[in-house]
C-alpha positions in Angstrom: 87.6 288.0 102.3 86.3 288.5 98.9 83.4 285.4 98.0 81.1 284.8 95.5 77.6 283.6 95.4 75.7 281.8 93.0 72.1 281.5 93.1 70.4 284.3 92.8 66.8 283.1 94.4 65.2 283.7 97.2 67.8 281.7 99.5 70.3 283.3 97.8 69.2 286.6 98.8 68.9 285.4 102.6 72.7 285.1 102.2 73.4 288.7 100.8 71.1 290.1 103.8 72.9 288.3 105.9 76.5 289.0 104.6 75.8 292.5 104.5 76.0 292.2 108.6 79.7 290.3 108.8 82.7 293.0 108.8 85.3 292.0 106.5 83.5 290.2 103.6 83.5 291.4 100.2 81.1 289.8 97.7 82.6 290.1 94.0 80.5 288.1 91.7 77.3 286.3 91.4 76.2 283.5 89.2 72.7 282.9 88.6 70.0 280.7 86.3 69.0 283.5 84.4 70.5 286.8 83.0 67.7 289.4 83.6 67.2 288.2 87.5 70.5 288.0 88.1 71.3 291.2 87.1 68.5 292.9 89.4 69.7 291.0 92.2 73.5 291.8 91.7 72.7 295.7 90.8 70.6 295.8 94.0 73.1 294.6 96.0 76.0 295.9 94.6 78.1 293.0 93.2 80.3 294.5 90.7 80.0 291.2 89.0 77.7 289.2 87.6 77.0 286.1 85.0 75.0 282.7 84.4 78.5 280.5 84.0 79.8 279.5 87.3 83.6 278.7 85.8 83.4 282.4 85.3 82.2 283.5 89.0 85.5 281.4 90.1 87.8 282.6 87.5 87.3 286.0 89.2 90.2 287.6 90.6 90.6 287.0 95.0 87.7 284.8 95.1 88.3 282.6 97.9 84.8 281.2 99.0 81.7 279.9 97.1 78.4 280.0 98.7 76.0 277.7 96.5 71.9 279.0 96.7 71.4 277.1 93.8 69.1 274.2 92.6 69.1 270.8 94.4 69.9 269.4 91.8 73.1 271.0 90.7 74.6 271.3 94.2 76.9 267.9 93.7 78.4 269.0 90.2 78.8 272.5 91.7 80.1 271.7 94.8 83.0 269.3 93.0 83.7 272.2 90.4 84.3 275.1 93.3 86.4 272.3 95.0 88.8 271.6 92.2 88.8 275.2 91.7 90.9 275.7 94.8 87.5 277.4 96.4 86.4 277.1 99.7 82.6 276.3 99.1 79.5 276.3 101.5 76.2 273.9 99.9 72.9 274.9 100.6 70.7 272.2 102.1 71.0 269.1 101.1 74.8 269.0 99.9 73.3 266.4 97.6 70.0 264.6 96.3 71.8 260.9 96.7 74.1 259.3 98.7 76.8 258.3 96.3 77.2 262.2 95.4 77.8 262.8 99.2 80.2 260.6 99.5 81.9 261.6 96.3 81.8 265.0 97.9 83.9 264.1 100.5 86.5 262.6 99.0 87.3 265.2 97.1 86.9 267.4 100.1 89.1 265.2 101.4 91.2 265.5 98.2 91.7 269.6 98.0 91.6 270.0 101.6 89.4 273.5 101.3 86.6 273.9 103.9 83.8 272.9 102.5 80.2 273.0 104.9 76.5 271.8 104.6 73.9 274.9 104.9 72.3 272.9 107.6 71.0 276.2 109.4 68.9 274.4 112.3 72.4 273.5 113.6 72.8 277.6 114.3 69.5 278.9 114.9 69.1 280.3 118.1 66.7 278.1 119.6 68.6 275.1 119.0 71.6 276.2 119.8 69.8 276.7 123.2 68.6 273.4 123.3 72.2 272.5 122.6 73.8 273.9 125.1 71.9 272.4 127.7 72.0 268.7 127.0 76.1 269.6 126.4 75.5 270.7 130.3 73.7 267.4 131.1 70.7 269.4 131.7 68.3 268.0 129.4 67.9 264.2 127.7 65.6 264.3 124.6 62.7 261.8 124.8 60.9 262.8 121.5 61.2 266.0 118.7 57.8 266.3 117.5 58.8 268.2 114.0 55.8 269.6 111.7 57.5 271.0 108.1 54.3 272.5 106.0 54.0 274.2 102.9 51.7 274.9 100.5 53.6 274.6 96.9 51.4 272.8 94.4 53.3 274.5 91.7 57.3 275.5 91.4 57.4 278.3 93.6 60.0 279.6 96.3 60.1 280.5 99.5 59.0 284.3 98.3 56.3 283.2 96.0 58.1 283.7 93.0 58.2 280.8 89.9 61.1 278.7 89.9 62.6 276.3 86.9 63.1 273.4 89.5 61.1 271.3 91.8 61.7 270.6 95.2 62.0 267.5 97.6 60.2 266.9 100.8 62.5 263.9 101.4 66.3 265.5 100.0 65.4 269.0 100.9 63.1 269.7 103.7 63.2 265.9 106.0 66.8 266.4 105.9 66.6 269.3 108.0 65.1 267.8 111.0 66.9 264.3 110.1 70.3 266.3 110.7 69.3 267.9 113.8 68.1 265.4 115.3 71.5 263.3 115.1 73.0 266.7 116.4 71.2 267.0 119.4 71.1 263.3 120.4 74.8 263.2 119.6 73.8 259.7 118.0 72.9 258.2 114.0 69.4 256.3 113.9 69.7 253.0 114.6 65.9 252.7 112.7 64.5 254.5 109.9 60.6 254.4 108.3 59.2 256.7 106.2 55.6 256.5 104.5 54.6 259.0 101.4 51.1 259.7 100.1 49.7 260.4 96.3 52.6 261.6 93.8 51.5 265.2 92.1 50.2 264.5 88.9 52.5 267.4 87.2 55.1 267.6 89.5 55.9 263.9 90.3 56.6 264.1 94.0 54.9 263.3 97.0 53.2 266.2 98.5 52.7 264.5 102.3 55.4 262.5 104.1 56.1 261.1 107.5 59.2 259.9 108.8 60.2 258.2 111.9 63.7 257.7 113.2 65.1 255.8 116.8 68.3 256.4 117.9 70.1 253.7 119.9 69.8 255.3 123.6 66.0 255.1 123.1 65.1 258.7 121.8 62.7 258.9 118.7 62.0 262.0 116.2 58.5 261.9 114.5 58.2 264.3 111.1 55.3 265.4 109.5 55.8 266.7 106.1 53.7 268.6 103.3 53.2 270.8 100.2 49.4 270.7 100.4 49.0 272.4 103.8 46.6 275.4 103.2 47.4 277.4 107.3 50.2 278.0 109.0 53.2 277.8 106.8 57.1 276.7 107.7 58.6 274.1 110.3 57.8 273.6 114.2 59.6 271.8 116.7 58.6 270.5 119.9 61.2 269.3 121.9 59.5 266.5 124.6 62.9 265.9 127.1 63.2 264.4 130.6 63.4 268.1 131.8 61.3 270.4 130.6 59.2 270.3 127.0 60.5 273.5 124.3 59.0 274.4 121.2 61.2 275.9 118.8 59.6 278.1 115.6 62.4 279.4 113.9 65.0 281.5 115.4 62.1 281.5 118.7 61.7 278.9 121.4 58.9 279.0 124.2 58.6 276.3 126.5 55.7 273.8 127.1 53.9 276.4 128.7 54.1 278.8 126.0 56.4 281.5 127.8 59.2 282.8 125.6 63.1 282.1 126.7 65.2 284.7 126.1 67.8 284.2 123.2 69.3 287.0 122.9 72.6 285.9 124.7 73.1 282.9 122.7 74.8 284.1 119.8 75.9 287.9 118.4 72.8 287.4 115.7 69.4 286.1 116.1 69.5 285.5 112.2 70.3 281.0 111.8 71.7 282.3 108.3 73.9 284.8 109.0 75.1 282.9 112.3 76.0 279.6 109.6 77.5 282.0 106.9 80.0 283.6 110.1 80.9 279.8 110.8 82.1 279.0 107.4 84.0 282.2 107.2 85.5 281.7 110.6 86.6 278.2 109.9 88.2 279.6 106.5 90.2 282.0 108.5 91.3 279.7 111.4 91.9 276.8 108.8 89.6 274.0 111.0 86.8 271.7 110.3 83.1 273.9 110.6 80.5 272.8 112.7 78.5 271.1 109.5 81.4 270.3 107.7 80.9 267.9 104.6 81.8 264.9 107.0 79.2 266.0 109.4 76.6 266.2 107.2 76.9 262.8 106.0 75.3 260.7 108.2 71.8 262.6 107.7 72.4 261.6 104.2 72.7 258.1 104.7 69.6 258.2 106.6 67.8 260.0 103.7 68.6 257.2 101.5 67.7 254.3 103.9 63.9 256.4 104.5 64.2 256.7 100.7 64.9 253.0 100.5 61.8 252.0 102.5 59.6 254.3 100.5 60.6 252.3 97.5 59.6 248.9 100.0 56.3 250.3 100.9 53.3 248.5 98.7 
């Protein structure tokens, strides 16, 4: 299957790595921000094509599937134009920064009838899936996820330390995460939704420390911390409080309440969330069937996003 990529940042090259490990995928062209980066990053990886105009990327002969690494903000736009392309297309976290361009998304979705999936990796990692698989089994109810997402970005940086033009959202980006998951593990939509925010960055314009709460109707509660200004232990934690058994999941690793590590490594044929969500979307493609975080399935986290975001604007 020959796909293209665009974005050539860091999460872009998380996709790359993890492509590289999936037998029968070709990657033919990249589209990127800038010309000199995305040149270094298509000649170290081999892409026999590269340019900064997306139109072109799809233009290229056999290019089936689009995986978009790009900037929050141009994931809608993007998204629509590799649809009406005839492309299947895969959206890095959050398929949108507002509800009305999630919905939009799925109607034309609906519309072209390609596959078209939410990067919502937490869905795949390891650990969760775990987690999954046991309240499937009736094994486990969840009482509380106790979720901690920190950072330390007071300036436009990426995930490898490098500048970046654009500035990320704790809300859009980084809440909708744990927002998504948590409607995938409780199988439900919140029924109640708060969030609070503290002091805007002077420069960036964003609020650099968040807290969310969300219900669900069968009485199960998420509580998420959020930050850019935490100066420690960097990335996202979550402790899974259930009526058997309490798990704490950092990244593709899960430990229960006692701290003893749980073996993974039957779960899935990768420990790598990334290249696990990138085999989905391919698989789908080649079965022709709905992927576990299709468009559709992603949509109800973003209607929660933009109720939180709605009683941010509430808050005094």
């Amino acid at each position: 299957m020959k796909v293209a990529l665009a974005g050539q940042g860091a999460f872009g090259v998380k996709h790359l790595e993890a492509l590289a490990n999936i037998d029968g995928v070709e990657v033919v062209s990249l589209a990127g921000g800038s010309p000199d980066t995305t040149e270094a990053v298509a000649r170290r990886w081999r892409i026999p094509h590269w340019t900064t105009d997306l139109a072109e990327t799809l233009a290229q002969p056999g290019v089936e599937a689009v995986i978009l690494a790009t900037p929050t903000q141009l994931h809608a736009a993007q998204a629509e134009q590799v649809m009406r392309a005839g492309k299947h297309v895969m959206v890095e976290i959050p398929i949108a920064d507002t509800l009305a361009d999630s919905e939009r998304l799925l109607q034309v979705q609906r519309e072209t009838g390609v596959v078209a999936m939410g990067g919502h990796t937490r869905r795949f990692n390891p650990s969760h899936q775990w987690i999954h698989g046991r309240i499937a089994a009736g094994e486990l109810t969840i009482q509380q996820m106790d979720v901690q997402t920190y950072f330390f970005r007071r300036t436009n940086i990426n995930a490898l330390g490098q500048p970046r033009s654009w500035t990320d959202h704790l809300l859009w980006h980084h809440a909708c995460h744990t927002v998504d998951l948590f409607g995938y593990q409780t199988g439900e939509t919140a029924s109640r939704a708060n969030a609070l925010q503290g002091p805007l960055h002077p420069d960036l314009g964003i609020a650099m420390d968040m807290s969310v709460q969300l219900k669900v109707p069968s009485g199960a509660i998420c509580t998420l911390s959020l930050s850019f200004n935490n100066d420690g232990p960097l990335g996202t934690f979550f402790r899974y409080i259930c009526d058997n058994g309490t798990y704490i999941a950092r990244y593709d690793d899960l430990f229960d309440g006692k701290n003893d590590q749980i073996d993974l490594s039957h779960v899935a044929v990768s420990m790598n969330g990334i290249e696990l969500q990138d085999r989905e979307f391919l698989a789908a493609i080649a079965e022709g069937r709905e992927p576990n975080a299709s468009l559709a399935q992603c949509l109800p986290a973003m209607r929660t996003l933009d109720r939180l975001e709605r009683s941010l604007e509430r808050a005094p």
